[in-house]
N, C-alpha and C positions, 0 to 999 in steps of 0.2 A: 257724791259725784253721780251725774246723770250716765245711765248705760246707753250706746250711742243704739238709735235706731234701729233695726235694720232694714233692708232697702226696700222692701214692699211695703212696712211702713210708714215711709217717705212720701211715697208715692197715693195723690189726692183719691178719695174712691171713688169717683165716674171713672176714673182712668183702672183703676184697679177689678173694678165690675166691668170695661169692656175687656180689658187682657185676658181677665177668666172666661168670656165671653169668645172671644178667637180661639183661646187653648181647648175648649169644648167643640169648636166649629173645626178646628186643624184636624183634631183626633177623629172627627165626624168623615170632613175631608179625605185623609188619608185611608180611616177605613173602606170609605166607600168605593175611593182609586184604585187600594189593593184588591177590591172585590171585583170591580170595570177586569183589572189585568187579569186575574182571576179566566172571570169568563172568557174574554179574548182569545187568552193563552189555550181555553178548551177548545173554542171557534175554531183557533187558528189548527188545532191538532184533526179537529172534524173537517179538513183541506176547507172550510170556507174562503172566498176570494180576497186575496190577499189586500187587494184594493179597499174593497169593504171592509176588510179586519183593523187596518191605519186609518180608516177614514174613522173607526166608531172611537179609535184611542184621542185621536185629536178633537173628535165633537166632549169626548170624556174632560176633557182638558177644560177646553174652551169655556164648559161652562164651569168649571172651578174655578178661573181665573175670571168668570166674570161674575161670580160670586163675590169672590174676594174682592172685588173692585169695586163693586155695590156695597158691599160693608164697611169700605173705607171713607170710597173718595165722593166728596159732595159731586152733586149733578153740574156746577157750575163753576168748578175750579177749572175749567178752560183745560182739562189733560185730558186724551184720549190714548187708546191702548190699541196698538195695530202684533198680531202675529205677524211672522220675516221668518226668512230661511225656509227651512224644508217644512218649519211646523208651521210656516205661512202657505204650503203648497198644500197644507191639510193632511200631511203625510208624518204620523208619528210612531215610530219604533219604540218597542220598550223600553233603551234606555237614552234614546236620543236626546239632546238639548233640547229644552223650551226657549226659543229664545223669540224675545219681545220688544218693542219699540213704544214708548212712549212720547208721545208727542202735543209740543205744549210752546209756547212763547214762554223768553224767561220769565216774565212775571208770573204765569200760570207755574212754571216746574218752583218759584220759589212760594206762591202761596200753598202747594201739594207736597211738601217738601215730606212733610211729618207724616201724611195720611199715608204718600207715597210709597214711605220709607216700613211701615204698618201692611200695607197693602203684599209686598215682596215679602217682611217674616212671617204674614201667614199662609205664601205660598210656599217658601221654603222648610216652614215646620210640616206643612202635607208629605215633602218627601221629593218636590218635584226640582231637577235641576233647570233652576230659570236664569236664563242670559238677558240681561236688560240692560236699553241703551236708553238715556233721556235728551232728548233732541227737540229743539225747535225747524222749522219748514230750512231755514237758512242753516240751520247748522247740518243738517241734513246734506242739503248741498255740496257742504265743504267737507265732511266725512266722504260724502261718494266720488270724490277725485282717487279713494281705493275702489278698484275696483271690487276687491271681495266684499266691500259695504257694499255698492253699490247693488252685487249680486243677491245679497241677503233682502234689500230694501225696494227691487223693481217686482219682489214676489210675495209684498204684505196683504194681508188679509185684516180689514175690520174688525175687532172682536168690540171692542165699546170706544166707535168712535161716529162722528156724524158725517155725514155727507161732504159738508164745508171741511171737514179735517181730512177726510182720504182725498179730496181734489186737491187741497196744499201738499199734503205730502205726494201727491203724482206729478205736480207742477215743480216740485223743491229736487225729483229725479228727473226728470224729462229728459230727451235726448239732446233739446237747445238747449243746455245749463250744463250739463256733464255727460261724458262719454256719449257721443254720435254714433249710431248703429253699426258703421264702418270702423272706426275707430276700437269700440267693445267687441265687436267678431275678431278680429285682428289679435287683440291683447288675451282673447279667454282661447281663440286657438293657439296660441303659443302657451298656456299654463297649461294646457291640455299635453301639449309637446313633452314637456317640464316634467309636467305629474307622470307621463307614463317613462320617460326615460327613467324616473327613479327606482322604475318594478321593471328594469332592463327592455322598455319595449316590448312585452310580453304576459301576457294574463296565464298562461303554462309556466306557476311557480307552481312549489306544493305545498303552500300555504299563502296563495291567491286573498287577496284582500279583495272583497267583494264589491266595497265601497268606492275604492280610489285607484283601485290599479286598471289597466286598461280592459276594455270590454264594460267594466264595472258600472254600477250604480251614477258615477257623478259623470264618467261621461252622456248617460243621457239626460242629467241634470245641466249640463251643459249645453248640448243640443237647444234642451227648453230654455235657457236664459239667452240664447244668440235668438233662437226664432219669437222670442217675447219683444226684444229688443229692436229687432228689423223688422218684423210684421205686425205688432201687439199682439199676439197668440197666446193664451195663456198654457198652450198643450199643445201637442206634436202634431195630433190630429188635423185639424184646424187647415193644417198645410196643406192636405191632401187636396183639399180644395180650391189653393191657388197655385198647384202644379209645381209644385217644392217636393214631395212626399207622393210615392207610388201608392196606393192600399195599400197593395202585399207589405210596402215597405212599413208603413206603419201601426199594419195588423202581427208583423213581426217584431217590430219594438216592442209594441205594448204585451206582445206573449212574452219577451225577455224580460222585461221589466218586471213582472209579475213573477217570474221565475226568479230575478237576484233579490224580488223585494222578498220572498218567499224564504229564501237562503239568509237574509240578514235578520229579518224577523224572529227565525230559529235560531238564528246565531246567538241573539240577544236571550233570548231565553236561555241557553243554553249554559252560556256563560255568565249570567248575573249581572253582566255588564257594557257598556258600551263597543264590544269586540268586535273589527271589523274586517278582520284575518280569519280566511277560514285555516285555522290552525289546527294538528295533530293532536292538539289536548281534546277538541270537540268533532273530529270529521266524523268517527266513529258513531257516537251519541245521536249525534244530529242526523246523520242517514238513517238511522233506527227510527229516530222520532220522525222525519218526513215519512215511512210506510218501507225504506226502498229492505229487501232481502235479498241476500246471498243467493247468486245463483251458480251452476258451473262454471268456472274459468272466470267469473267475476265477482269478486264483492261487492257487497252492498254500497261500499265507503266509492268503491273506484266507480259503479252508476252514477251516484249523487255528483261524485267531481267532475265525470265525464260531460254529466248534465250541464255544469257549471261553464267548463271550459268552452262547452260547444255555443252556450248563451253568451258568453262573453266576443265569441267568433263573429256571431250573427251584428253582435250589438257594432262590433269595429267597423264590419264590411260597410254597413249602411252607412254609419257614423263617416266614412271618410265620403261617402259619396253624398250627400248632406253638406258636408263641409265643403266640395265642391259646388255645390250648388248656393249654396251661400256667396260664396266668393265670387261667381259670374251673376249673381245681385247685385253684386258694389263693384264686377270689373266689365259689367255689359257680357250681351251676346256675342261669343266668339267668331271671329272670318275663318269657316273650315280652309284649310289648307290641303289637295288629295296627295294623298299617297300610292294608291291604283284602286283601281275600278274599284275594291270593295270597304277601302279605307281609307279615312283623313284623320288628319291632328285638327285639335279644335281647343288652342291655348295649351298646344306642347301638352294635350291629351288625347291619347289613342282614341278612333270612336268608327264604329262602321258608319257606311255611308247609307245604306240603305235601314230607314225606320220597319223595314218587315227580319230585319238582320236577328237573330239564327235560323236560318231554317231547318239544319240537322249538324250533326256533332262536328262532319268535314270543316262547314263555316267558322265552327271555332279555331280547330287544328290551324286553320287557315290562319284565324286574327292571330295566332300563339307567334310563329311563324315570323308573323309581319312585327309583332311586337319586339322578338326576337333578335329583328335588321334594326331594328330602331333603338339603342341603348340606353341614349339621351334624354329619350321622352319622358315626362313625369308621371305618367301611368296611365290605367284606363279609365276613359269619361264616364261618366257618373251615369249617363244616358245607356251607354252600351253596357256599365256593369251592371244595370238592372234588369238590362234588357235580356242578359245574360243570364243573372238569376232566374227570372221568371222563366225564363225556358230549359232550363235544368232538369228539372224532373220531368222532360220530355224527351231528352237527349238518351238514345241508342246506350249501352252500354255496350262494351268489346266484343261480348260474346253474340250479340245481337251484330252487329255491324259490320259494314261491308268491305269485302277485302281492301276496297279503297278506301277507306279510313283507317282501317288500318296498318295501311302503308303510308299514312299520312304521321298518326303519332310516333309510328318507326322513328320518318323524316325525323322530328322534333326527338329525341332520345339522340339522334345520330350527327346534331345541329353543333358548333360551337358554344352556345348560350344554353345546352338543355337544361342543365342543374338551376338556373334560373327559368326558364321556362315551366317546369316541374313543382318547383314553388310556387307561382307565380296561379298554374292550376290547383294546386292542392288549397291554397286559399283561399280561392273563388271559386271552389265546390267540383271544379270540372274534373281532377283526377280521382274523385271520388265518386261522379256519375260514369266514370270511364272505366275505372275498376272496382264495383261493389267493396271487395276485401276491403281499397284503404279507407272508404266512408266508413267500416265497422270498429277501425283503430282511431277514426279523428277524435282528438280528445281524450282519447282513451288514458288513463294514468293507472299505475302501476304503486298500491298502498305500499312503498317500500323510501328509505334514502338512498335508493342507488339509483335509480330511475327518476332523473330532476326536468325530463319532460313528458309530456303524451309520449303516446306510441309514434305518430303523426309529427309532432316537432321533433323528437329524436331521429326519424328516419329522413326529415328536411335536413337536420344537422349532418348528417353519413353524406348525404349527399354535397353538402357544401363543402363537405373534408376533400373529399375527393376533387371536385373542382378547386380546390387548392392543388392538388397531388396534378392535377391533367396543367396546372398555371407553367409549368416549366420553370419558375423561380426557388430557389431553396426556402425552403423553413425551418427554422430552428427547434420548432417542435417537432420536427418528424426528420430524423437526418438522409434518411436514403429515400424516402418515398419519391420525388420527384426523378432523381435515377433509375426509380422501378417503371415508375408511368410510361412511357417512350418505349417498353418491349409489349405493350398491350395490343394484340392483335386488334381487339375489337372493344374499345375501352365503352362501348354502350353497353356491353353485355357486362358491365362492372358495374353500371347504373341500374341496369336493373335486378343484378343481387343486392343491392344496395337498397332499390325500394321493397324487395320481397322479402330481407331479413327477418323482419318481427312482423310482417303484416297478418300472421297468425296469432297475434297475445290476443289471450285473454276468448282462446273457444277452446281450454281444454285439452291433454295430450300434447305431445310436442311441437310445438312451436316451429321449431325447424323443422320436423318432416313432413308441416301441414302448409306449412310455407313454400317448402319446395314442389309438392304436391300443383299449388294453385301457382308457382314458378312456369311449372314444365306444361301447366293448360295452354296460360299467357303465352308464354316463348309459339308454342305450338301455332295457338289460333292467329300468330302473327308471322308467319312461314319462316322463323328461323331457322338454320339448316340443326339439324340435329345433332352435330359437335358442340354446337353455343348452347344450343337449350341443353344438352345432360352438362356444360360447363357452367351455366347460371345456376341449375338444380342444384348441381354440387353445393357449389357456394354457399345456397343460402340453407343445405341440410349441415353443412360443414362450419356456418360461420364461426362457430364457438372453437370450433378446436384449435386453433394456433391460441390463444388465449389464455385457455385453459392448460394446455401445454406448457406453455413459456410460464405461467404464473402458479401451477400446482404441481411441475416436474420437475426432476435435475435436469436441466438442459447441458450440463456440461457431463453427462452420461454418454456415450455414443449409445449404448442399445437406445435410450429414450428416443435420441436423433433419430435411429434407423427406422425404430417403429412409427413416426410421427411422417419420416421420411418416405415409409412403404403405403401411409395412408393418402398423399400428397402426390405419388405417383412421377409425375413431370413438372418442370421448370415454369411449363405456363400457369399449370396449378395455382402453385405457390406464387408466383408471383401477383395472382389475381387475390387469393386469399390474405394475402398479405398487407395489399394496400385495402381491402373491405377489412382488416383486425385493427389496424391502425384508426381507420375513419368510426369504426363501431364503436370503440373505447373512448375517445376520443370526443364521440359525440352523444355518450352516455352523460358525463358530467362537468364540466368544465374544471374540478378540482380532482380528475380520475385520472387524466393524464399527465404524466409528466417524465422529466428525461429516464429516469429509472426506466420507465416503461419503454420509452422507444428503442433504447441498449438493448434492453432485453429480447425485444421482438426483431430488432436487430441480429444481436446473434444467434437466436433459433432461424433466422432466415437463412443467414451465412454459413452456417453450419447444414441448416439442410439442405442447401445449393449446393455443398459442397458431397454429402454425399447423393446426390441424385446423378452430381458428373462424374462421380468416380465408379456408379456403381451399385445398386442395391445387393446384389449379390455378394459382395464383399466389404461387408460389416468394419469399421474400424478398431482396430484394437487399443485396448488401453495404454499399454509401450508405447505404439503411433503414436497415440496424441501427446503422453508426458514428454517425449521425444522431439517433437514438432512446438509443444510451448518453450522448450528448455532453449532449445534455437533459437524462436523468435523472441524471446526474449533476451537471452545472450547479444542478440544483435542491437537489441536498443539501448542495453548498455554499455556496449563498445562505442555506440554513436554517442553517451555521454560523456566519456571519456574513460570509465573504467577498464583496468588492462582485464585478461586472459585469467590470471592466478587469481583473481579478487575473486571475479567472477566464479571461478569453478571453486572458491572455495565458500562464497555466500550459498551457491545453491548445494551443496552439503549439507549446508546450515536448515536448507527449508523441505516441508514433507515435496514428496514425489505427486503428491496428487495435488495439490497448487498450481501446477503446471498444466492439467486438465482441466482446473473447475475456472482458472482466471483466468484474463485475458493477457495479451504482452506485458502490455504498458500498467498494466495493474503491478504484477511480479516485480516488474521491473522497479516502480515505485516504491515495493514493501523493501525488496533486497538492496537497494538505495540506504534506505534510510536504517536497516539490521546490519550495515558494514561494519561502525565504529559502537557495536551493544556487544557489552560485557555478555557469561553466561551469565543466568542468574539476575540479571537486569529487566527491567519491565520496560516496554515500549509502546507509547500512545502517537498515533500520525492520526491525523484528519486535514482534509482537504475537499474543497469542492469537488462535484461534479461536472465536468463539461456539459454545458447546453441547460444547465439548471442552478442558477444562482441558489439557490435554496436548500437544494441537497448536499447533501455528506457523503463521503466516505471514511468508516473511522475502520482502523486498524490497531487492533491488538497483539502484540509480540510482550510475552509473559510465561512463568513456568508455572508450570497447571498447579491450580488451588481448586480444592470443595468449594464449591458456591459464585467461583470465578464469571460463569457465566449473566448465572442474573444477579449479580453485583454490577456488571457493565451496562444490561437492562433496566436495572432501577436504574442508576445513576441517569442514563439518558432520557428515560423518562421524569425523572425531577427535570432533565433541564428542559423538556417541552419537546423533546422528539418523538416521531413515532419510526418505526422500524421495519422495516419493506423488504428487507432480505439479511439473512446472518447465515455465516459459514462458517463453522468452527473445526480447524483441522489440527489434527496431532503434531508435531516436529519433534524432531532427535532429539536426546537427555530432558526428557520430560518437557517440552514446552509447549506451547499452541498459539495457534496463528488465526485471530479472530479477527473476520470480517465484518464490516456493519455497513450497510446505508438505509440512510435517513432521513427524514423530510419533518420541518417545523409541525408539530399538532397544534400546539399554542401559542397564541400571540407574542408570550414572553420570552420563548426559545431565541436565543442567539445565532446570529450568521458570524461571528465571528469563531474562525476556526480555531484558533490559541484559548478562546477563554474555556471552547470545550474540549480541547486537547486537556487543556493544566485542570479542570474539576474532575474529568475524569481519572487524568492520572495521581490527583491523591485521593482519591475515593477508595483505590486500588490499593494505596499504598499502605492502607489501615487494616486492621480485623476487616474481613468481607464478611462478618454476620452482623454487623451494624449498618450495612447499607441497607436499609427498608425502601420496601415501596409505599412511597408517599399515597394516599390515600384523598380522594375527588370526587366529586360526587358526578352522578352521572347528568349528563347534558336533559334537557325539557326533550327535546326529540328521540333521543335514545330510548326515553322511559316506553316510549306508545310500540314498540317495537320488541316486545321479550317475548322469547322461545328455548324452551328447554335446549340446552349445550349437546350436541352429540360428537360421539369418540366413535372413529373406527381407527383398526390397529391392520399392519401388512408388514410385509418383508421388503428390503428393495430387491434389486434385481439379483447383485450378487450377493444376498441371503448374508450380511455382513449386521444389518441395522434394524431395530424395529421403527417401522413408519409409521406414525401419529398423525390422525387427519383430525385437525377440529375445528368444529362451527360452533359459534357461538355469539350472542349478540354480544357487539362491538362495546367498549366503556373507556376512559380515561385509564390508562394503566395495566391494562387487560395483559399485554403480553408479559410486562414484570413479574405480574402476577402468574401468571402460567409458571412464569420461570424459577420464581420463589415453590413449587410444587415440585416442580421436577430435582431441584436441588433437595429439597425434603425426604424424595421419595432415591437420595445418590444415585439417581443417573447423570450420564452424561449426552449434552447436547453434539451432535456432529454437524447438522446443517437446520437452519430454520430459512421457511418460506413463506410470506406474510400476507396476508393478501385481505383486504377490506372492502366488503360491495355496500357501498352505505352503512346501515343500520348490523350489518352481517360480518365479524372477521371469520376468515377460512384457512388457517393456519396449516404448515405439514412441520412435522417435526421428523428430525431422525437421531434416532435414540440406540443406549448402548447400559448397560448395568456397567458397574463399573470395573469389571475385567472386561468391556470392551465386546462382549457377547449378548445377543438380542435379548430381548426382554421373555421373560418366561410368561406365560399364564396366569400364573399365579401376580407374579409384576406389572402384571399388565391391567389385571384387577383392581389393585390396589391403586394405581394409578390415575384410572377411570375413577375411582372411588375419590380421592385425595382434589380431582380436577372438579368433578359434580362439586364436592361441598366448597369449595373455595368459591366458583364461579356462579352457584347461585344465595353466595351470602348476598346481600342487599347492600348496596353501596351509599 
């Protein structure tokens, strides 16, 4: 029997002597490539021009593929080979797509079939990712009714084609055949729309896509395909020439451009890969490798991003006024319409009237003003926001300017629309040539996950909270702020602790005392009377403390109240502090706020309102208060229906200081449902939150067990919760009265309140040394973000607890885990307070050895000891 072949024996040997002939030219090829990248990669690290760096990877290319195409394809098989896309604009990234067009009548693509097919595996054995499309002039056509074809194919470059072949394939796009210059501006401004609603409207992520998200790369790749389309321009430039394009405006594109082409270049290196996210895995790295270093008060990582954000800024501004000018292309010269002597709309766009329009900062104050009366308008003309620009870095700042200016920006602070007027400056550069400080935060970003904008977007956001709080309508994220607004004497002097809060990140030293500092010049150099200015100063050296109060103290302490109450002083205080705690938090992160928080902040208000009228001098007492909840609560459950005896004999039942640390209707709930419980019986409630679908409240009634505590913490954390406050109190013949709320961590956490009622109550109902904490691994963002854990240890006030303060980066599980230690080490929990800033948990514990006496020294050590190795095992 014959043994069969095998397959390169098959195969005739002309065809066998060219294969080994390719496989020696691939290996040739690809070494050569990786030596091109090689050097590049060094070019690019010696800052050579970024343009010049893409422009030598693509001529690198070029002639590989037209190598390849010389070794295949006869001179006369009627196929020719055009580059498309970006590597048709001569611009190639490290790991970018090759992608190519081949074009041919079918009889050409079917006599090239074999060569063709030849020609591609020996650009794909090089190493190179090639996109190829085979098209005839007509099929061409019918493809570019997409416009993303279309896009890729009005930006082809010849690589081995002839003359006769690039005019068929310009003729097979052309604007008479498909998409009409009006028609394709229309359709790529609306994907423009599209593309940036999916990155929220905003290049201030913290992990900004360089590529796609707004400011980015493809919106000026857009720019270029609308102005190729309407003018045949192959470059932005081009325009300046036929009054489309300022200079300035497109000596500014092309420095941005070169700045993201800069950032994606290193990205690519960076990562190995196509990565078009400036992501946490690489920010670091990649600031190092661009040159930038650490300086005081800023990292290196947060320059580079600052860099990024502010390129992205520049690229929008122009971009929308572009796109404006585009669109009075295809809708004609506007009929100005006046407004007064110094302004008209011109297509329902704001626009001075006068072509010499700014002549100093007043003239802006003025347009702000008029823009201000005008709500309706669609913004300002393209004409005047250039005009704007360019006169910017000529415009007075405050401290230069004259008292009549500024008693003009007073005006605008003092206006109905200011919170929109304020934005409206802050991103056409004017509150940044007004006030030096905020141009030094624009952009500014903060290497952390608690800080999910700039300096700059986060202080726009405070400010919008607040104009919600001044709308007179309720919100359900903020239950009382609109009841506080309306006692504001002077609710501008709340806008500008608002803009002064953090306008000192990132120079070093306190923040808020450098803030209030350049607070009290401002107020000053603009004749506020001197009650406002030391009430704005306040604010913004104070803004942290209600915050930090409510979130790191027993607020159901009264000393906490009084002390908190003696720093706060008066009614107007606090009331100003309180609507800037709410708007700060609030417009920290959109996942920071929620009803827990505004309760909270909540009743430290209500509580210190209450003693500032009763009194500093006469401190409440603990009797007072258990005294005072036992009433109010008594009275909600008489309005249930329960009698007198039920009642006095439930609260028997429950500790005396329940009545201090919760609120009425809390009590009332738990002693509700502890009516018809045996002793000795275990009791699980959970129930939503008011004003927070999402949250919990679970309630524990059980007779105290070793390990009780984080047995009820693991179990919540297997089901997807994380834990935001616990209160664990003693009650009569041994039981405890534990509190919990909670808010979903993970997607698969349940809103239904029964299913986590009944897991956790047979969780309970087992050995509690079988309830483990389930083990996770830590999130990609978590990782970029470790720092050794710190413990410090205190007394509380009445020397009854030891206080446990810790920080430590944040992880799936982390509080279980704590609690799994402390069970180890038999202590007991009396109250936990949870609190997570991003990347950061800041936890307080208060703790008890288990005769119920502080923790000794020696306890305390072993504990610190016990928490260290637990919390830097690797997860």
């Amino acid at each position: 029997m014959r043994t069969p072949a095998a397959a390169s024996d098959a195969l005739p040997r002309p065809l066998l002597s060219a294969l080994a002939c390719d496989s020696a030219w691939s290996q040739q090829a690809r070494a050569a490539l990786a030596a091109t990248d090689e050097k590049l990669s060094r070019r690019f690290d010696d800052v050579e021009r970024i343009d010049h760096v893409l422009a030598l990877r693509a001529r690198a290319v070029d002639q590989l593929l037209r190598e390849a195409w010389r070794r295949c394809m006869a001179q006369d098989v009627g196929l020719s080979l055009f580059a498309v896309g970006g590597y048709g604009r001569g611009e190639l990234f490290p790991h970018s797509d090759v992608d190519v067009l081949v074009l041919g009548d079918p009889q050409a693509q079917q006599r090239g079939h074999e060569a063709l097919a030849r020609c591609l595996a020996l650009v794909w054995d090089v190493g190179l990712k090639l996109s190829h499309a085979v098209r005839s002039p007509q099929e061409c056509t019918e493809a570019a009714a997409d416009q993303t074809v279309l896009t890729a194919l009005i930006e082809a470059r010849p690589l081995m084609a002839s003359e006769v072949a690039r005019k068929a394939l310009a003729a097979a796009v052309s604007p008479d055949k498909v998409w009409p210059p009006r028609e394709f501006f229309a359709i790529k401004r609306e994907e423009m729309a599209l593309r940036h609603a999916r990155f929220g409207d905003t290049s201030d992520n913290l992990e900004p896509d360089i590529k796609d998200g707004p400011g980015g790369l493809r919106d000026l790749h857009t720019l270029g395909w609308m102005a190729l389309r309407t003018f045949g321009v192959r470059d932005l430039e081009p325009l300046v020439g036929i009054g489309q394009l300022g200079p300035d405006e497109a000596i500014a594109l092309a420095r941005e451009r070169r700045a993201l082409g800069r950032l994606r270049y290193g990205l690519h290196l960076m990562a190995g890969r196509p990565e078009e996210r400036l992501r946490f895995d690489y920010q670091k790295t990649l600031a190092a490798r661009l040159g930038y270093v650490d300086a005081p008060g800023s990292l290196a990582v947060e320059q580079m991003m600052q860099g990024f954000y502010r390129s992205a800024a520049v690229v929008r501004q122009i971009s929308d006024r572009l796109l404006q000018r585009f669109e009075e292309q295809f809708e004609g010269e506007p009929v100005p319409r006046a407004l007064d002597q110094a302004f008209e709309l011109r297509r329902n766009y704001l626009a001075a009237s006068s072509p010499q329009w700014p002549r100093e900062i007043g003239d802006v104050f003025a347009l702000f003003a008029t823009w201000a009366g005008q709500p309706k308008i669609s913004g300002l003309h393209s004409q005047t926001a250039r005009a704007l620009a360019e006169a910017l870095p000529g415009l007075k700042p405050y401290t230069d300017a004259s008292a009549q200016q500024r008693a003009q920006f007073m005006a605008l602070m003092r206006a109905p629309r200011a919170v929109d007027t304020l934005t409206r400056m802050a991103r056409l550069g004017v509150l940044g040539q007004w006030l030096p400080a905020f141009a030094l935060v624009s952009g500014r970003m903060q290497f952390d996950l608690f800080h999910v904008y700039t300096v700059d977007q986060h202080t726009l956001m405070v400010l919008r909270n607040l104009a919600v709080f001044s709308s007179g309508r309720a919100d359900e994220r903020f239950s009382i702020a609109h009841e506080v607004w309306p006692r504001l004497r002077k609710p501008e002097l709340l806008l500008l602790a608002g803009l002064f809060h953090d306008i000192a990140k990132g120079r070093g030293g306190d923040h808020s005392e450098l803030g209030a500092s350049d607070a009290r010049a401002f107020c000053e150099a603009h004749g506020l009377k001197a009650s406002d200015t030391s009430l704005v100063t306040w604010l913004v050296e104070q803004h942290l403390r209600m915050s930090v109060t409510a979130q790191k103290q027993d607020i159901a302490d009264p000393e906490v109240i009084h002390r908190f109450a003696t720093v706060i002083g008066d009614r107007e205080h606090l009331d100003y502090l309180y609507l800037l705690t709410c708007a700060d938090i609030a417009g920290t992160s959109p996942k920071l706020w929620n009803a827990w928080k505004d309760r909270l902040l909540a009743d430290l208000y209500f509580a210190t309102r209450r003693v500032l009228r009763e009194g500093l001098e006469q401190p409440m007492a603990v009797e007072q208060c258990v005294a005072e909840g036992r009433e109010a609560t008594c009275a909600l459950m008489l309005q249930q229906g329960f009698d007198a005896d039920t009642i006095a004999r439930q609260f028997a039942e429950m500790p005396d200081e329940g009545f201090m640390r919760f609120r009425p209707e809390q009590l009332a709930w738990q002693a509700a449902a502890l009516v018809d419980v045996r002793h000795g019986q275990t009791l699980v409630k959970v129930r939503h939150i008011d004003g927070e679908a999402r949250a919990m409240e679970v309630f524990v009634h059980s007779p105290d067990r070793d390990g009780l505590f984080a047995a009820i913490l693991a179990t919540l954390d297997r089901l997807g919760f994380g834990i935001h406050q616990a209160r664990v109190l003693m009650g009569p013949h041994g039981t405890v009265f534990d509190t919990f709320e909670i808010l979903p961590a993970d997607t698969y956490a349940s809103a239904d309140t029964a299913t986590v009622a009944e897991t956790l109550r047979r969780a309970l109902a087992g050995p509690l040394d079988q309830v483990r904490v389930s083990q996770r691994t830590v999130p990609r963002q978590l990782r970029h973000f470790r720092f050794p854990p710190r413990f410090e240890f205190g007394t509380t006030l009445d020397g009854r607890h030891t206080v446990l303060e810790l920080v430590a980066p944040d992880r799936p599980g982390l509080l279980a885990q704590v609690a799994q230690v402390l069970r180890g080490q038999r202590l007991r929990v009396h109250e936990a307070r949870i609190a997570t800033f991003g990347e950061r948990a800041e936890d307080v514990f208060h703790l008890s050895d288990e005769a119920d006496r502080p923790l000794s020294g020696q306890a305390r050590d072993a504990l610190r000891d016990a928490l260290r190795a637990q919390l830097e095992t690797a997860v």
